[in-house]
N, C-alpha and C positions, 0 to 999 in steps of 0.2 A: 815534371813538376814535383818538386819536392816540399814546398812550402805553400799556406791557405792562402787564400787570394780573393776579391768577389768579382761579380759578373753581375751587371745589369742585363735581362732577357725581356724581350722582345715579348710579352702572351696576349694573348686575345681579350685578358681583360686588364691590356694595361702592364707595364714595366714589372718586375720583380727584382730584386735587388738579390742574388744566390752568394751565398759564401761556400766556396768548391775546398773542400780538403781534402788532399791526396792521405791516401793509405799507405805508409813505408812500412818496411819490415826494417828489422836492424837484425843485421848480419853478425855470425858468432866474431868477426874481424873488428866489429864496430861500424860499420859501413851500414850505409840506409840503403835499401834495393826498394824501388816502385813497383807495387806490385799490381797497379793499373787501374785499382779501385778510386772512385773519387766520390767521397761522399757530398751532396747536396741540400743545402739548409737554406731556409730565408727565415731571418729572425730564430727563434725557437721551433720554429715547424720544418720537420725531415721533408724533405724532397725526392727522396728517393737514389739512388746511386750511378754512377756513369760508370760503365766497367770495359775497359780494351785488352786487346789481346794483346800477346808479348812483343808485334810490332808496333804497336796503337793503330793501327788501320782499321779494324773493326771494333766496334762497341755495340752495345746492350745499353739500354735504360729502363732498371726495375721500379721506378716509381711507379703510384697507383692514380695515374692517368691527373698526375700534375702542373705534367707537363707533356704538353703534342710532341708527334714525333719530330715535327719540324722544331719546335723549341729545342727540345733534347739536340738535335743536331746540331743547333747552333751552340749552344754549350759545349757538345763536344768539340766540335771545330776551335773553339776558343781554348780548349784545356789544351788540344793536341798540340798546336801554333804559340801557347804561353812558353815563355823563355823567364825562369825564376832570376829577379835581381840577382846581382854580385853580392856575395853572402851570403846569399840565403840557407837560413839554419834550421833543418828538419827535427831539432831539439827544439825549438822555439812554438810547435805546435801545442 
């Protein structure tokens, strides 16, 4: 995932509407590298972050309990399995 994107989640009290923005780094080549970090917002309020390891197989969720572990899962299931449009521009963040 190179580009922001949102996610409606499933929570206990009801839908949340998340805007997930990955973390790139920009490489001394000009290249964008993922560095697995996705940060998580609804509206103006942090959510806290999804973080995978260098395969994406395993992730963390540092949020301060705003989202269940079962929520967080489903977000992450949703980042790993996103496929960014044709184009998509990590400049455009």
């Amino acid at each position: 995932m190179i580009s922001q994107t949102t996610y409606t989640v499933a929570t206990l009290d009801g839908p949340i509407q998340l805007t997930i923005t990955p973390v790139n780094a920009l490489l001394d080549n000009g290249d964008f590298y993922p560095t697995g970090v996705h940060r998580l917002t609804s509206g103006t309020v942090g959510m806290g972050e999804i973080v995978f390891d260098e395969n994406m197989e395993d992730w963390t969720y540092n949020g301060m309990d705003e989202l269940t572990w079962e929520e967080a899962a489903d977000v992450a299931r949703f980042i790993k399995d996103y496929v960014d449009p044709a184009g998509a521009d990590p400049d455009m963040l």
